[in-house]
C-alpha atoms as one frame of an Amber mdcrd trajectory, in Angstrom:
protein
 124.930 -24.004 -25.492 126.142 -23.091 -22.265 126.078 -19.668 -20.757 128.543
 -16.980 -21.010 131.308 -15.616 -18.880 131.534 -12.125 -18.410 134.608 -10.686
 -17.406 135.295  -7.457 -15.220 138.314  -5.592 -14.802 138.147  -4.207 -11.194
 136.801  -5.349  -8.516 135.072  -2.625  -7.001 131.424  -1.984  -5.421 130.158
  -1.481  -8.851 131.745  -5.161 -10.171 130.136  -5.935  -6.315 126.270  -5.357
  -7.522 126.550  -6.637 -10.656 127.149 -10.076  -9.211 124.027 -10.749  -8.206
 122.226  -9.874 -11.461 125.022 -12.101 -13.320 123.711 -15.007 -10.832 120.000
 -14.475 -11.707 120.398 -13.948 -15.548 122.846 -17.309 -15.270 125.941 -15.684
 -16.543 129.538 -16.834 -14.681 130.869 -13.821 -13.606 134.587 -13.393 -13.154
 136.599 -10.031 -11.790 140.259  -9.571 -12.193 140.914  -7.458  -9.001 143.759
  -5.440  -7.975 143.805  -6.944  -4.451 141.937 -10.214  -2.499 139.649  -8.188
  -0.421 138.269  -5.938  -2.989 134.154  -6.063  -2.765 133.536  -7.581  -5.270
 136.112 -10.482  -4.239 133.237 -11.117  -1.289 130.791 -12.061  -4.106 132.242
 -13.611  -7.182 133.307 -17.596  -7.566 135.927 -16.550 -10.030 138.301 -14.579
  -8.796 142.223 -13.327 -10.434 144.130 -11.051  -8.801 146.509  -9.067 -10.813
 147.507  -5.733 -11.895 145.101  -4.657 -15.173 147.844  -2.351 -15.945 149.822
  -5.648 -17.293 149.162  -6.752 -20.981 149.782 -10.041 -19.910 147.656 -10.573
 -17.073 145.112  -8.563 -18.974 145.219 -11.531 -22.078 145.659 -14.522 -19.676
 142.512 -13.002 -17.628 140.478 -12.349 -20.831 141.097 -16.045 -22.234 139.245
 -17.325 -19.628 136.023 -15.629 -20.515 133.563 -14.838 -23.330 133.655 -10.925
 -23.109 135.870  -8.169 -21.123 133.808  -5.227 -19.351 135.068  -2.556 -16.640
 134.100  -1.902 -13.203 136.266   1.264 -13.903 137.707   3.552 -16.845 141.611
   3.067 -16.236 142.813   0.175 -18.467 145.414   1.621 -20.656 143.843   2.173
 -24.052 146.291   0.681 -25.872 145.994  -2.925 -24.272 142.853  -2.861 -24.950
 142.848  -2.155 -28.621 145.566  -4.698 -29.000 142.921  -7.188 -27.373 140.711
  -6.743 -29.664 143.295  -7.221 -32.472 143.795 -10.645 -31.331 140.704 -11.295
 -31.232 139.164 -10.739 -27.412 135.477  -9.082 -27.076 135.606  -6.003 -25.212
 132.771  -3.660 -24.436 132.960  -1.211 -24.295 135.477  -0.789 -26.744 138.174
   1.769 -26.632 136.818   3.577 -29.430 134.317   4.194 -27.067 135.827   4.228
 -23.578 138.829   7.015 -24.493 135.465   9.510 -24.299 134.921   8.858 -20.649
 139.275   8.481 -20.274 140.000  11.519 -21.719 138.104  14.944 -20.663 139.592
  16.672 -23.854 138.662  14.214 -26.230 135.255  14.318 -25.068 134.688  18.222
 -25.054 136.169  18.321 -28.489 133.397  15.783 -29.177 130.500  17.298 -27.779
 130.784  20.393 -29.741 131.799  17.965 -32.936 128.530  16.132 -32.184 126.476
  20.217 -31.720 125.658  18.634 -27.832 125.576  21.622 -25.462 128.662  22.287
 -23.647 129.880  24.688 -21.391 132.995  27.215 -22.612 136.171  25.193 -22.479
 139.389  25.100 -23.652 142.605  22.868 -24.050 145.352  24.601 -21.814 149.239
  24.062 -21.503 150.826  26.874 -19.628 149.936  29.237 -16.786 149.858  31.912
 -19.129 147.173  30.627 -21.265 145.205  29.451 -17.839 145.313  33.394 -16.876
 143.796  34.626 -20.720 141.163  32.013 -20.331 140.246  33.530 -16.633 140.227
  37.197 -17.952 138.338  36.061 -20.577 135.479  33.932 -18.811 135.799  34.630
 -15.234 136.118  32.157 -13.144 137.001  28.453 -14.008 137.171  24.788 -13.245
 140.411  23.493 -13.795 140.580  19.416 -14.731 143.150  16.990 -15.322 142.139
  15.390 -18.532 142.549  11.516 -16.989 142.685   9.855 -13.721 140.463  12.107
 -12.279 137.174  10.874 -10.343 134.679  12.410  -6.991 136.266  15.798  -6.945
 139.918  14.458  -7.276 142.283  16.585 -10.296 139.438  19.363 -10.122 140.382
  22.566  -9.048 138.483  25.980  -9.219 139.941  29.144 -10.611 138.619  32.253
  -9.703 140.670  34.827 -10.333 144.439  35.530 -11.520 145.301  35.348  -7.595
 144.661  31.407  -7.645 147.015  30.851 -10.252 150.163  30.224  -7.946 148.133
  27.189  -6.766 148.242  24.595  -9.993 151.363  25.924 -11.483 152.685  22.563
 -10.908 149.757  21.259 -12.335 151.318  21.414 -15.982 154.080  19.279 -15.791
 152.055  15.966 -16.680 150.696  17.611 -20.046 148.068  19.725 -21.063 144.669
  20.126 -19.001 140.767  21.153 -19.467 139.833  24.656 -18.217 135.771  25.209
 -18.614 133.836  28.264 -17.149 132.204  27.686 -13.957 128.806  27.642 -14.978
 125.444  29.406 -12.996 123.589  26.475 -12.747 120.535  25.652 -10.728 121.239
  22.075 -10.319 122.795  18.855 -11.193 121.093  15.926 -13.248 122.359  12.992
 -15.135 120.901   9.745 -17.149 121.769   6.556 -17.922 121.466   4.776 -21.495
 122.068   1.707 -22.161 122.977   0.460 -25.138 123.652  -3.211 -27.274 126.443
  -4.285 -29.864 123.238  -4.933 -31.991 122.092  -1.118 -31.478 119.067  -1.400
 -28.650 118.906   1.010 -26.593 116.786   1.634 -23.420 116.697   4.766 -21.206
 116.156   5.470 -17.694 114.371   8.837 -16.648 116.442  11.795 -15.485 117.267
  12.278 -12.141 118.272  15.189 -10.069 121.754  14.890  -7.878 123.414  16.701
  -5.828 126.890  16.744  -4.934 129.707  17.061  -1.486 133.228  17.310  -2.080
 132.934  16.322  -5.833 130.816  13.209  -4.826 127.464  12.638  -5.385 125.504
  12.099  -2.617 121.574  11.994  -3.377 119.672  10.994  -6.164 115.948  11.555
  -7.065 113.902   9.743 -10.115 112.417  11.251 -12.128 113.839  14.748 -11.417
 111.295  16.653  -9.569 109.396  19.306 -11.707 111.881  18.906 -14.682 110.427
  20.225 -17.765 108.417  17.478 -20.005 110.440  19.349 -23.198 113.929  19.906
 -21.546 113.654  15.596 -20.793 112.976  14.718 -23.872 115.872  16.720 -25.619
 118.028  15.055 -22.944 116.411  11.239 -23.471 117.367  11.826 -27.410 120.479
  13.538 -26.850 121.798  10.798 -24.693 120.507   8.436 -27.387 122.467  10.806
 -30.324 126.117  10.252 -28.099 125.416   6.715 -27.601 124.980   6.024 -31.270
 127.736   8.554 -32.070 130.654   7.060 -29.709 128.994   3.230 -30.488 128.999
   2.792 -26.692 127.955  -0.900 -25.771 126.832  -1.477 -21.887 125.410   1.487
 -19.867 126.967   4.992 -20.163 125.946   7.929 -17.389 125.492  11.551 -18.630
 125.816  14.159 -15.917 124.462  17.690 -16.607 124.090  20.938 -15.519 120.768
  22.700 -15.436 120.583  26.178 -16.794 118.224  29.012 -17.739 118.769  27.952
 -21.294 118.225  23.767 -21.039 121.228  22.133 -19.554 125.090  21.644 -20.536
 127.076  18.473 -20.538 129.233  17.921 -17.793 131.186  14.525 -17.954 130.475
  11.086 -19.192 131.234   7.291 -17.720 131.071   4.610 -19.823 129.869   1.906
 -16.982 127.416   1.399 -14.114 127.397   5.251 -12.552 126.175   6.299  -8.694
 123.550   8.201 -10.766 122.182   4.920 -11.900 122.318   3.256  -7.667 118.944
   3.868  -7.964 117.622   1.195 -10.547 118.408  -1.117  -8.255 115.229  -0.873
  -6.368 113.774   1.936  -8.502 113.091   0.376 -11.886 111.886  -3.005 -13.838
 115.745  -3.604 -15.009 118.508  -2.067 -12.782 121.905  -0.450 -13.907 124.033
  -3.638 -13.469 121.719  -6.173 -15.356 121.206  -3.933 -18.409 125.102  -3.456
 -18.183 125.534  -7.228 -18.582 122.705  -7.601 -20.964 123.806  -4.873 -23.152
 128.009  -6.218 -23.022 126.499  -9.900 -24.052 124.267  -8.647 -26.648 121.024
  -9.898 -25.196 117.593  -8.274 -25.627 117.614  -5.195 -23.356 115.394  -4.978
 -20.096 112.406  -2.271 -19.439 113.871   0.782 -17.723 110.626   2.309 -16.396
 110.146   2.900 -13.178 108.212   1.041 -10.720 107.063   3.754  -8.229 106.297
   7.430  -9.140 109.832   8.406  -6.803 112.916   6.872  -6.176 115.468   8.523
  -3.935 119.265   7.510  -3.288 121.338   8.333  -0.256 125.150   7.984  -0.757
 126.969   6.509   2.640 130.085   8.424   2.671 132.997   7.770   5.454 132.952
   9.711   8.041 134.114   9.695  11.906 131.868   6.014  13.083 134.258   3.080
  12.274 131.243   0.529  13.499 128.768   0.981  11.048 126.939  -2.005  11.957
 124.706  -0.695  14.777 123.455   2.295  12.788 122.853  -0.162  10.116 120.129
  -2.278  12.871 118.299   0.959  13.528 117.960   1.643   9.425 116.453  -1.644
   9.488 114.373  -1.616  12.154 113.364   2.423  11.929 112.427   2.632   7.399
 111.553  -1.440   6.806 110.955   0.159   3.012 114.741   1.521   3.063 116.910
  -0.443   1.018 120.312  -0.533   2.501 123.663  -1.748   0.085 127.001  -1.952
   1.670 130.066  -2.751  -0.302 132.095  -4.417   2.565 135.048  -1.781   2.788
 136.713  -0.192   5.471 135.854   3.330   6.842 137.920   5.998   5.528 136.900
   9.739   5.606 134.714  10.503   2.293 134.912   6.962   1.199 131.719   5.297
  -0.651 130.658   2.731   1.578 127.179   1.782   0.863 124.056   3.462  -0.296
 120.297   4.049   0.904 117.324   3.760  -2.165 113.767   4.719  -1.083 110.388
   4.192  -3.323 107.494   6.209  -2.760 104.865   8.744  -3.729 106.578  12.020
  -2.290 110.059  13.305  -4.233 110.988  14.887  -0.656 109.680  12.459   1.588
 112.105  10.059  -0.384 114.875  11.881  -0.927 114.811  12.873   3.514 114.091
   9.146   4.222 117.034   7.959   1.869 119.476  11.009   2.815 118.824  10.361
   6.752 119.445   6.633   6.581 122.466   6.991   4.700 123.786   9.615   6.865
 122.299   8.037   9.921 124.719   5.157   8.916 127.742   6.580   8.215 127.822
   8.732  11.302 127.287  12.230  10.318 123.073  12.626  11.573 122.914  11.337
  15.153 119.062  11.561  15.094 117.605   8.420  14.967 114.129   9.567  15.197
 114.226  11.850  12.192 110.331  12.448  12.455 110.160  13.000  16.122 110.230
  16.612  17.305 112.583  15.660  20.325 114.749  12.594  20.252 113.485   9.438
  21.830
C-alpha cells in the first residue's frame, strides 16, 4: 500500500509547518494556493494554484489526493458538502467547520451544548445594537464570518459609538457579546480522529495586540488544577459534540467564576505554535494524523515551560540580521519564519523557548521575537547597559 496524499486548501504559514511533519510521517503533501509565492509554495513538491472559491478547481484539486484539509476556514460551505456527496474525504467536514465559519452558529451552540459563554446576542439593526448596550454595558461587536486577528471586531461602549458600525448591517445580521472582566486569555488544542481518539495538549496562557496573539506560555502559569480539568473535558465534550476530525483551538477567557468561551478554529491555531518544540507530537503532525485516521501522537510536554513569541511586522524590512543575533545571542531559541514580506502587523515568524522558569521563557521568547521584527532594539536583553 502506498502512502497517502493529504491535501490542503491554502497555502499559508500554517499549510508551511505542516510540511515538514507530512515529510517525516511519509505522507505526499499537496496545497492548492491562492498565489505561487504563498509559504507554503516554498516547501511543498505539489503545488496548484487556483482560487478555492471555484467548485471546479476545488474537485479537480481534490481528485488528485486521498483527503481534503484547510490551512484556513473560508471554503464556501456548500462546495464542500457537495464534495463529500460525490464522494471526496474532507476533514474536517462542514458539519463541523460552519462552527468555527460562523460566530452565531457557534454561540447558539455553546449554550445548546450548557459550555460557558459570555452574554450574546444575534443583532440586525442599530436599534437592537443600542437595547443590547443599555442592557449589558458595553459590547464587542463581530461580524459573524470572515473575520480573523482583530479584523470585523469592534467595541461598543456606549450609545455614543453607535454612529460608527451603522454601516455595519448591510451584509446581514452580526454577534454582539458583553465585554467581559476577565483576568486573562487562555486557549487549548484537541485533537481529534474520524475513529474518535482524542489527545489533548495542556492549557496555555496568551495574550493578545491588536486582536493578535502574540505570546504563549505552556502550561498556563498557576492555573487552577480543577479549573484545567473542566477545560481538558470540556474541550473533549465540543469535540465529540461538533464530530471535529484534525486539531480544533479553544480560546477562553479567565474569570472569577472559571472561564467563558471565546471563539473556536477548526485547524492548526497560533495557540498551538508552541508544540512545535514544546511537546512529544506538535500541532501540525497530530493535524495530519488525526485527518488520515492514524493512531494519535502523545501531547505531553517535554519541558516543565514552553513559551511562544509571535513576530509581528513592524518598521525593519531586513529581518535577516536580527535573525543572526537570535541565533547567536538564545542558541535554545527556536526561530520559524514563514518567508513573507514585511507588512505592518503581519505574522511573520515565531520564537518557542523550553525551560524551567514560565517568565524566564516567556521574556526570552517575547524579546527574540520582538528583537526580530524590529520593535526591541536591545540586543543584550540581560545586560544592564547595552553592549
Amino acid at each position: 500500500m502506498s502512502f497517502p496524499r493529504v491535501g490542503v486548501i491554502g497555502a499559508g504559514q500554517l499549510a508551511r509547518m505542516m510540511a515538514p511533519a507530512a515529510e517525516a510521517l511519509g505522507v505526499h503533501f499537496h496545497v492548492l494556493a491562492e498565489s505561487a509565492d504563498g509559504p507554503a509554495t516554498h516547501v511543498s513538491s505539489h503545488v496548484t494554484v487556483g482560487d478555492y472559491k471555484d467548485y471546479a478547481t476545488l474537485k479537480q484539486f481534490a481528485s488528485t489526493v486521498d483527503v481534503i484539509t484547510f490551512d484556513h476556514e473560508h471554503v464556501p460551505n456548500e462546495h464542500l458538502v457537495k464534495l463529500i456527496d460525490e464522494g471526496f474525504n474532507v476533514h474536517p467536514g462542514p458539519h463541523a467547520l460552519q462552527y468555527a465559519q460562523n460566530k452565531l452558529k457557534m454561540r447558539a451552540k455553546i449554550d445548546e451544548l450548557g459550555l460557558p459563554n459570555p452574554r450574546w446576542a444575534q443583532i440586525e439593526t442599530v436599534d437592537d445594537l443600542g437595547a443590547f448596550v443599555r442592557e449589558h454595558g458595553a459590547v464587542v461587536l463581530k461580524t459573524p464570518t470572515g473575520g480573523y486577528d482583530g479584523h470585523g471586531v469592534a467595541f461598543i461602549r456606549s450609545e455614543a459609538d453607535l454612529e460608527a458600525v451603522s454601516d455595519w448591517f448591510s451584509s446581514g445580521p452580526l454577534l454582539a457579546e458583553q465585554l467581559i472582566d476577565f483576568s486573562r486569555e487562555l486557549a487549548v488544542m484537541v485533537g481529534r480522529s474520524p475513529s474518535g481518539q482524542t489527545a489533548v495538549w495542556p492549557v496555555v496562557a496568551t495574550r493578545q495586540k491588536d486582536g493578535i496573539c502574540y505570546e504563549a506560555v505552556a502550561p498556563a502559569p498557576g492555573l487552577d488544577a480543577d479549573l484545567a480539568r473542566t477545560i481538558t473535558q470540556d474541550v473533549l465534550t465540543l469535540a465529540h459534540a461538533l464530530d471535529v476530525t484534525g486539531v480544533m483551538a479553544l480560546e477562553m477567557f479567565q474569570t472569577a467564576d472559571g472561564y467563558l468561551v471565546n471563539e473556536l478554529a477548526m485547524r492548526p491555531h497560533n495557540t498551538g505554535h508552541w508544540t512545535q518544540d514544546g511537546s512529544v507530537t506538535s500541532q501540525f503532525e497530530q493535524h495530519l494524523r488525526a485527518v488520515l485516521d492514524l493512531p494519535l501522537g502523545d501531547p505531553s510536554p517535554l519541558a516543565p515551560y514552553t513559551a511562544m513569541g509571535n513576530v509581528l511586522g513592524a518598521d525593519r524590512d531586513d529581518l535577516y540580521h536580527a535573525y543572526l543575533h537570535v541565533l547567536a545571542h538564545d542558541p535554545r531559541a527556536k526561530v520559524h519564519m514563514y518567508g513573507k514580506s514585511v507588512r505592518p502587523g503581519r505574522k511573520l515568524g515565531h520564537v518557542n523557548v523550553t525551560g524551567e522558569n514560565p517568565e524566564d521563557v516567556a521574556q526570552r521568547a517575547l524579546h527574540a521575537a520582538e528583537f526580530i521584527a524590529g520593535v526591541d532594539d536591545n540586543p543584550w536583553p540581560n545586560r544592564t547597559e547595552k553592549a
